[in-house]
N, C-alpha and C positions, 0 to 999 in steps of 0.2 A: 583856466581851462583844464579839465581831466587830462591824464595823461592816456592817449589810447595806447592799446597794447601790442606788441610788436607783430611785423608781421605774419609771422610764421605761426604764431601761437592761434588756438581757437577761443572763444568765448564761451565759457562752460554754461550753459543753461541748469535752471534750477526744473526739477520735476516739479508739475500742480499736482498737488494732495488732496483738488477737489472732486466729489465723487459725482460724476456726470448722470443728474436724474433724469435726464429727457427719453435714452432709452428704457427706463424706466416706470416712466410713467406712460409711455408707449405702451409696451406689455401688458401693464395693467387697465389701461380703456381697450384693448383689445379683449383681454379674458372678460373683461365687463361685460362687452356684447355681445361675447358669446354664449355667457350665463344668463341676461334676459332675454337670447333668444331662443335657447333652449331648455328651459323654465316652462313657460307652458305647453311644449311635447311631451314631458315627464308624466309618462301614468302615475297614476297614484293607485294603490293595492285597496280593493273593495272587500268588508269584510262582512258578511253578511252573518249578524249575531241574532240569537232565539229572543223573541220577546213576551212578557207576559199580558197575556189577555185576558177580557173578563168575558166567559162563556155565555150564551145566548139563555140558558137553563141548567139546571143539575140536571146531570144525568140520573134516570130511576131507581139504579142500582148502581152505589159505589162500595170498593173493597179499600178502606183503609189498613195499610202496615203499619204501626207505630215502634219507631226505635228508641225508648228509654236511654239515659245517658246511662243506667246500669247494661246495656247493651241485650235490654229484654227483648223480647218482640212479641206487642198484642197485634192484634186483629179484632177492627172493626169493621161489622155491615151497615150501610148505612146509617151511620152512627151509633149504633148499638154494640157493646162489648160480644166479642165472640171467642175469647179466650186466647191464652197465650199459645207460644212457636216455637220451636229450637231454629235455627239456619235449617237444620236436615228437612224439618217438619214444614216449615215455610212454603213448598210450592205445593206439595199435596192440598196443604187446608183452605190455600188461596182458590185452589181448580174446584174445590167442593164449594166453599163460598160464592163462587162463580154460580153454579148451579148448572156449569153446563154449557154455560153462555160467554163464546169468547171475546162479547163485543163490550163485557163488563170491565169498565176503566178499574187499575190499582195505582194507589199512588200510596208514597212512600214519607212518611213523615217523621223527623229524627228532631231528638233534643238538640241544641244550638252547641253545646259544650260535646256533642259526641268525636269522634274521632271520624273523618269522610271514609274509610276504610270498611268502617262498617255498612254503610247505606251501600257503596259500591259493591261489597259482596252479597248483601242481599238483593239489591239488582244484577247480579249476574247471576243468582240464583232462579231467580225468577225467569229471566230468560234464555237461560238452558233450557226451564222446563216447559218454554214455548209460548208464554204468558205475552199477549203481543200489547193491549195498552199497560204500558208502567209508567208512570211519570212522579215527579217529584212536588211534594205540597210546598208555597211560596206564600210569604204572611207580607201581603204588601204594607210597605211603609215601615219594614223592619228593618233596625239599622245595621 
């Protein structure tokens, strides 16, 4: 038979060292349902990007800009050479090319190696000087 221990004295107890997961796993099926039930209230941000499309017709009169990767700039009329531009010279020749008519589309065509710096100054060129269709030429199926 054990000898018990006398009276006076207490019976020292050992600490448990195990880590009690129950409140644990509490918390965590709580965040759970709070995340799929606030999951589908979460707007999500609509971004509504330009797309390109194929026009119904060419228009009768177009003003092409051409920007060489030398950073020259010709000007075409309807596909015909109409001589080159400095940036200064640029809106002037485009309002003459125009003939007058401000409902005549320019669009803006640059070598793939230029620098964007340049197309974006000559479109801000251009509409300083009030030039209201400008837009950019787009080679579909370009990689």
């Amino acid at each position: 038979m054990p000898a018990l221990p006398p009276r006076g004295a207490t019976r020292r107890r050992r600490a448990i060292s195990e880590i009690n997961m129950v409140p644990f796993i509490d918390v965590m099926l709580v965040l759970l349902i709070i995340f799929m039930v606030s999951a589908p209230l979460i707007t999500t941000g609509i971004v509504d990007l330009p797309s390109v499309g194929k026009a119904q017709q060419r228009p009768p009169r177009v003003v092409e800009v051409v920007i060489g990767a030398d950073e020259r700039i010709r000007l075409r009329v309807d596909q015909q050479d109409a001589g080159t531009a400095t940036l200064a010279q640029l809106a002037t020749r485009v309002r003459e090319a125009q003939a007058g008519l401000d409902d005549v589309p320019v669009v803006i065509s640059a070598d793939r190696q230029l620098k964007y710096d340049s197309v974006v100054r000559a479109m801000d060129t251009l509409q300083r000087a009030g030039i209201k269709r400008v837009g950019l030429a787009v080679r579909q199926g370009a990689p």
